[in-house]
Biopython code that builds the backbone (N, CA, C, O; Angstrom):
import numpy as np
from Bio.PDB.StructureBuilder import StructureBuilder

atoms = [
    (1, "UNK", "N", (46.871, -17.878, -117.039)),
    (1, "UNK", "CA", (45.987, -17.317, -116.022)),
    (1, "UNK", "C", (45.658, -15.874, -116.396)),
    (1, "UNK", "O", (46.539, -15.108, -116.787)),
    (2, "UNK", "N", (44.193, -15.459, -116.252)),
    (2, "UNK", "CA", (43.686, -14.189, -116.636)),
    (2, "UNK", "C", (44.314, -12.989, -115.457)),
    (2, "UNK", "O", (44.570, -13.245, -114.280)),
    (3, "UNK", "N", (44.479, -11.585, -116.163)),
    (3, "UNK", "CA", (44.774, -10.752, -115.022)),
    (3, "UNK", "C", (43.869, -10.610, -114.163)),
    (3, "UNK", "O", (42.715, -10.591, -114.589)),
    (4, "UNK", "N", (44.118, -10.455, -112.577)),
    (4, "UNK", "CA", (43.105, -9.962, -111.478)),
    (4, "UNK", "C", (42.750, -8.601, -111.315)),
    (4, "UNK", "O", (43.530, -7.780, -110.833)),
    (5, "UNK", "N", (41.579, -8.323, -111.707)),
    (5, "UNK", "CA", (40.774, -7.088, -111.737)),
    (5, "UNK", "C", (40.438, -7.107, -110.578)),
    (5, "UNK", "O", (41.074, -6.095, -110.282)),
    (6, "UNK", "N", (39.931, -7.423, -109.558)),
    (6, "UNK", "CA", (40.419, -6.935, -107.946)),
    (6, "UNK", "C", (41.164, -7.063, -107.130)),
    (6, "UNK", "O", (42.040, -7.925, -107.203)),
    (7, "UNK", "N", (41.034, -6.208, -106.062)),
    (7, "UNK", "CA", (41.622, -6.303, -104.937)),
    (7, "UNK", "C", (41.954, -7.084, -103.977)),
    (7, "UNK", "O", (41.678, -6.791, -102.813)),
    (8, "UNK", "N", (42.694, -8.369, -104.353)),
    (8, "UNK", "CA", (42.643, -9.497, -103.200)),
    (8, "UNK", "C", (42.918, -9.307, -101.915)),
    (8, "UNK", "O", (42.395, -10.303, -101.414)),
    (9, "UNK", "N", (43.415, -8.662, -100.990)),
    (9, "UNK", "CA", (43.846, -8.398, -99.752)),
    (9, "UNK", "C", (42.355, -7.588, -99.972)),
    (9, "UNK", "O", (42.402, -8.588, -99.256)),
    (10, "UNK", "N", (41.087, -6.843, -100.201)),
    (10, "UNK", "CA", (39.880, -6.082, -99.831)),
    (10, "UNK", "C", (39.011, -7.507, -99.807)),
    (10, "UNK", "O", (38.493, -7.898, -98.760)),
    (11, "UNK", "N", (38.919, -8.131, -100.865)),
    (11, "UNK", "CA", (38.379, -9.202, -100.639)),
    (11, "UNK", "C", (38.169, -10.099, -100.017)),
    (11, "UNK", "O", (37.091, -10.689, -99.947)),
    (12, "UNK", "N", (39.252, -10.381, -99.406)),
    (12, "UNK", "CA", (39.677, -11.536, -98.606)),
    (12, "UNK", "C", (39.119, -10.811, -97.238)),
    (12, "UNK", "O", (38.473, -11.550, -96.495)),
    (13, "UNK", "N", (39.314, -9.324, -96.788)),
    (13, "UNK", "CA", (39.423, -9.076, -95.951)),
    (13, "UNK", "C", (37.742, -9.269, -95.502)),
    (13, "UNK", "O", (37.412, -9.912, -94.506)),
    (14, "UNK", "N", (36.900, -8.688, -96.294)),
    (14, "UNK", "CA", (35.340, -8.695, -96.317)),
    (14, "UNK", "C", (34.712, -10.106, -96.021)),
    (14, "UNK", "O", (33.757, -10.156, -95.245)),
    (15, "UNK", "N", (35.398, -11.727, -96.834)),
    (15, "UNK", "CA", (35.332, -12.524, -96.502)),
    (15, "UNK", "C", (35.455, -13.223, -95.259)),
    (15, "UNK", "O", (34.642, -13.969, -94.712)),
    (16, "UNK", "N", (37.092, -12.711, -94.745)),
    (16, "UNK", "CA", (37.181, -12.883, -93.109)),
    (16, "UNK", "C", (36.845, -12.583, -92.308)),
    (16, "UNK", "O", (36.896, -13.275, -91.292)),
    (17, "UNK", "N", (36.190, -11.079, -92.354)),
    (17, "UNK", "CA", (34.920, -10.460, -91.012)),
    (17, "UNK", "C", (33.809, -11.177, -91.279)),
    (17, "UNK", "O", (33.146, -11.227, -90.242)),
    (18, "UNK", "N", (33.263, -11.773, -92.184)),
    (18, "UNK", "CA", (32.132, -12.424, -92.096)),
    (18, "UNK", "C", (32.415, -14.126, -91.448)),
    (18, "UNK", "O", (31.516, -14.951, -91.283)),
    (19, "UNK", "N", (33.436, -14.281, -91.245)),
    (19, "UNK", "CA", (33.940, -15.713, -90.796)),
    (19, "UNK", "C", (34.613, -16.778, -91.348)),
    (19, "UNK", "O", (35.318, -17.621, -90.794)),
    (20, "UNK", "N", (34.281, -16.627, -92.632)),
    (20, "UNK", "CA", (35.105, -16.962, -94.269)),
    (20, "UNK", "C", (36.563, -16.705, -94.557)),
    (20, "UNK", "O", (37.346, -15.761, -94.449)),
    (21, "UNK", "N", (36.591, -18.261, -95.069)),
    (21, "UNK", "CA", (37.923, -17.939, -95.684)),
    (21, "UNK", "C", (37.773, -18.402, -97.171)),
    (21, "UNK", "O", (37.046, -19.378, -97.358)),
    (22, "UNK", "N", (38.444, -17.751, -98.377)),
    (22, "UNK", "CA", (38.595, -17.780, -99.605)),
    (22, "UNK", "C", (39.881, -18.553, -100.137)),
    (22, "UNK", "O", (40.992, -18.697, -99.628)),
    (23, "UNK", "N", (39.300, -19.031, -101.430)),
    (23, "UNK", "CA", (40.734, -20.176, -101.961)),
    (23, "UNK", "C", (41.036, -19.057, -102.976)),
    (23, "UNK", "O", (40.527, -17.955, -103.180)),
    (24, "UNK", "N", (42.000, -19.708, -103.510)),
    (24, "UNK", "CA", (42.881, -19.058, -104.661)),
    (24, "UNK", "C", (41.545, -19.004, -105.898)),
    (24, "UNK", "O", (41.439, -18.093, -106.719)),
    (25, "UNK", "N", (40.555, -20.247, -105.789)),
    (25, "UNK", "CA", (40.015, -20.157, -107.354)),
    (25, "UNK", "C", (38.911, -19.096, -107.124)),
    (25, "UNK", "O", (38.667, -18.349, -108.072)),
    (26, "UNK", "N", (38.251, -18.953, -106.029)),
    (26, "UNK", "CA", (37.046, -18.248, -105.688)),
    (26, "UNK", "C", (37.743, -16.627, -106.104)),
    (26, "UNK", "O", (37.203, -15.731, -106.753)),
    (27, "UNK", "N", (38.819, -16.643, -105.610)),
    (27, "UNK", "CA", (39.299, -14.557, -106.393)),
    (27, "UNK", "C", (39.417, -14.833, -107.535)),
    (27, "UNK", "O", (39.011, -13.860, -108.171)),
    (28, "UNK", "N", (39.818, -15.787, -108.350)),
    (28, "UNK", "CA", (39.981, -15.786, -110.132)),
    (28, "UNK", "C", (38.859, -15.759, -110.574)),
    (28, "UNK", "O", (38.638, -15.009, -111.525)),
    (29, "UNK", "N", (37.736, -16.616, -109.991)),
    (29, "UNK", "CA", (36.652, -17.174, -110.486)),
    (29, "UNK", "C", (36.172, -15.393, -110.411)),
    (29, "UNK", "O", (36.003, -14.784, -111.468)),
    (30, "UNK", "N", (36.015, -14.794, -109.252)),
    (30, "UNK", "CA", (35.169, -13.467, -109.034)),
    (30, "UNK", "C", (35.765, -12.534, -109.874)),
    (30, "UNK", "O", (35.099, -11.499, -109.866)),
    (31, "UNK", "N", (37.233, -12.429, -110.962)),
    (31, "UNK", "CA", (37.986, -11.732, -111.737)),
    (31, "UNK", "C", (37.003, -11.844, -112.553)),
    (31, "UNK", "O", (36.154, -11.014, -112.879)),
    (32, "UNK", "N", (37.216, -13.306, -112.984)),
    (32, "UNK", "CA", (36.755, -13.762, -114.254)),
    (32, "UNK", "C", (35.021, -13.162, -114.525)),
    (32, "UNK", "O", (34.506, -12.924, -115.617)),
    (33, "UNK", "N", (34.444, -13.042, -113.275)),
    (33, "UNK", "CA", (32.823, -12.748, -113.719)),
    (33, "UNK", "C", (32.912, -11.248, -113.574)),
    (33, "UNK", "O", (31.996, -10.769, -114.243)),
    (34, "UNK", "N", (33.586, -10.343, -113.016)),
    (34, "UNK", "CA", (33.885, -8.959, -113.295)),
    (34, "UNK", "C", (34.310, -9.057, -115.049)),
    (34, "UNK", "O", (33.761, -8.258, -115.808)),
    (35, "UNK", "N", (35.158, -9.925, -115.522)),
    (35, "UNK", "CA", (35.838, -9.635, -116.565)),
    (35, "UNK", "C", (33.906, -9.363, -117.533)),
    (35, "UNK", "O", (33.198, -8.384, -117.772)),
    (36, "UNK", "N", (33.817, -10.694, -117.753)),
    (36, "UNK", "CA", (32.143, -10.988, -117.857)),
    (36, "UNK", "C", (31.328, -9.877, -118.276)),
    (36, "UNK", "O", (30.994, -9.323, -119.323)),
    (37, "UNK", "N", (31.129, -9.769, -116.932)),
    (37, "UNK", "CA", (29.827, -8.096, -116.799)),
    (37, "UNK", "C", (30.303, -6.807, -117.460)),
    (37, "UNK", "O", (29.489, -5.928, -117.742)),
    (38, "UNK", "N", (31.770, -6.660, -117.744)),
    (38, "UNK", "CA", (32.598, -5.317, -118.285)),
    (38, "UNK", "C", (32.410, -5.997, -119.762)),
    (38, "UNK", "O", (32.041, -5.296, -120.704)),
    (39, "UNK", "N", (32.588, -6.928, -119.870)),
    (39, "UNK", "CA", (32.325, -6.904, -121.631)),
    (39, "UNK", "C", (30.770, -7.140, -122.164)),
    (39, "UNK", "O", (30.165, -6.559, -123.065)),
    (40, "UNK", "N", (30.467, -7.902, -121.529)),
    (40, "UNK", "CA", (28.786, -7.514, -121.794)),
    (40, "UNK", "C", (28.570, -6.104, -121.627)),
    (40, "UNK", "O", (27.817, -5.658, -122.492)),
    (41, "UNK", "N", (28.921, -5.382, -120.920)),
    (41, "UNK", "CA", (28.345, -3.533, -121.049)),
    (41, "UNK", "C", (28.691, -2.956, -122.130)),
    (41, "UNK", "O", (28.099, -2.142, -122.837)),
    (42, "UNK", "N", (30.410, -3.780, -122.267)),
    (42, "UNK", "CA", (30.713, -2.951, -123.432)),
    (42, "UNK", "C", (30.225, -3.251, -124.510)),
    (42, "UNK", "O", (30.292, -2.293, -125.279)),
    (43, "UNK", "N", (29.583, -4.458, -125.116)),
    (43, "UNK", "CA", (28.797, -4.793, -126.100)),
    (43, "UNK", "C", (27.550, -3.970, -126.141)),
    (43, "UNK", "O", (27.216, -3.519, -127.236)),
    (44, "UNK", "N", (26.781, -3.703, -125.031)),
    (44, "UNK", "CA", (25.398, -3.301, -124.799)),
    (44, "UNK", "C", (25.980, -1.510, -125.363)),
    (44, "UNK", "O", (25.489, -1.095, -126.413)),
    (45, "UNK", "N", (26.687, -0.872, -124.831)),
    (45, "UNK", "CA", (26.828, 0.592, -125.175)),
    (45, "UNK", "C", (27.465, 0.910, -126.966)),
    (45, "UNK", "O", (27.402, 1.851, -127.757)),
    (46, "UNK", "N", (28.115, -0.606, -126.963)),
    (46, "UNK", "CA", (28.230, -0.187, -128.578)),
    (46, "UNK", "C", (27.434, -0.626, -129.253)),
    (46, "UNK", "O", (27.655, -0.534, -130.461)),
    (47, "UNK", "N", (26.098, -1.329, -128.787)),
    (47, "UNK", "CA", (25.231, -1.562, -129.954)),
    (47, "UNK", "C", (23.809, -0.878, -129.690)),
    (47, "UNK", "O", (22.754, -1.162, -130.258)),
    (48, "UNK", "N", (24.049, 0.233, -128.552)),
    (48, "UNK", "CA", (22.989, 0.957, -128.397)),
    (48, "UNK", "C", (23.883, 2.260, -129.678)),
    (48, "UNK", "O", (23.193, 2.897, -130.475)),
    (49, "UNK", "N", (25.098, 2.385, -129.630)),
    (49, "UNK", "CA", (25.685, 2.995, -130.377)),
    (49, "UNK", "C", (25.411, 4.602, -130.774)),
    (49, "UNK", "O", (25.347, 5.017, -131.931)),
    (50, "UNK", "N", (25.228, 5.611, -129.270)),
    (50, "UNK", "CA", (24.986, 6.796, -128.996)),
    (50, "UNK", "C", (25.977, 7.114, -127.976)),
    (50, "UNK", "O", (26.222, 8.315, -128.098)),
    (51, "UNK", "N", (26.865, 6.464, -126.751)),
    (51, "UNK", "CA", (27.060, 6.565, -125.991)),
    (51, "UNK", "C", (29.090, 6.332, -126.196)),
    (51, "UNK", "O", (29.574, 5.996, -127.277)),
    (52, "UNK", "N", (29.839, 6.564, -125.100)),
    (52, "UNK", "CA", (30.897, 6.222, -125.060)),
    (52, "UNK", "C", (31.470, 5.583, -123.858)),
    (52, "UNK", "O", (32.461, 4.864, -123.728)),
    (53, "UNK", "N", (30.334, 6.159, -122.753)),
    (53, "UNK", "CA", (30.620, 5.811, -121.365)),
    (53, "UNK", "C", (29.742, 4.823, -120.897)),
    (53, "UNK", "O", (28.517, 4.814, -121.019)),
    (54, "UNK", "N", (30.555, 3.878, -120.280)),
    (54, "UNK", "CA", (29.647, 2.798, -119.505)),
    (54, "UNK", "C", (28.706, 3.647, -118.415)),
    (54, "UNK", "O", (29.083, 4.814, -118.307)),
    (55, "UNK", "N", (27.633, 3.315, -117.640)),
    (55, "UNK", "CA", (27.036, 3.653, -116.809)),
    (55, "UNK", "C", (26.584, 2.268, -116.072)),
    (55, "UNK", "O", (26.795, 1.095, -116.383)),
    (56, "UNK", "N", (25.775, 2.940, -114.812)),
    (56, "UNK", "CA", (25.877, 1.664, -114.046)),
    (56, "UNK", "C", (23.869, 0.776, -114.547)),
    (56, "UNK", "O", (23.351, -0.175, -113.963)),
    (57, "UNK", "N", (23.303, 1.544, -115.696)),
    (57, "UNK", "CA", (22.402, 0.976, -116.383)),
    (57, "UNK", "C", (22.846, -0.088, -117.350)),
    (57, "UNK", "O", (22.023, -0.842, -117.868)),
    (58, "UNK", "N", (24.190, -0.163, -117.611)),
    (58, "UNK", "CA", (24.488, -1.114, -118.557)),
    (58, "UNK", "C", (24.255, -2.454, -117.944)),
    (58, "UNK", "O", (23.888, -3.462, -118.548)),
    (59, "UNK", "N", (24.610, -2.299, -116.182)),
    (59, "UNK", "CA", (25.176, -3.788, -115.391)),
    (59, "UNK", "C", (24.010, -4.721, -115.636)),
    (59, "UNK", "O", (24.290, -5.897, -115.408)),
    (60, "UNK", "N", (22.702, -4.479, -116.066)),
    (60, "UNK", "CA", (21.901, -4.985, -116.095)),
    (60, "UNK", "C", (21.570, -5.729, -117.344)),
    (60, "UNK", "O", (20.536, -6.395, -117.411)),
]
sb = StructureBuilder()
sb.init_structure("model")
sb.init_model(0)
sb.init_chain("A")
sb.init_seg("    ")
for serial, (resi, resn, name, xyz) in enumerate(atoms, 1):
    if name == "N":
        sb.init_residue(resn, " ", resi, " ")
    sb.init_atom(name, np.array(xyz, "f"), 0.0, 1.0, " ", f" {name:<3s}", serial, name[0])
structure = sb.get_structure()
């Protein structure tokens, strides 16, 4: 199992004011597509290959 890059008790909590409840795979699954989008940036800033810092122009 991959490490969890968020906050499960923030998550869950945002889920339950809206009326929702969350399973175990839906927080891995939402790790896993954070994991995703952080390595795609980091590909995009090293092959623009000027930069060192992610920005939030990479997310795209």
């Amino acid at each position: 199992m991959a490490e969890t890059l968020v906050v499960v008790s923030k998550v869950k909590k945002i889920v339950k004011e809206a009326g929702f409840r969350t399973s175990g795979e839906y927080v891995q699954a939402l790790s896993d597509k954070i994991s995703q989008i952080v390595t795609a940036s980091i590909e995009k800033v090293k092959a623009d290959g000027s930069r060192k810092t992610l920005g939030q122009q990479d997310l795209l």
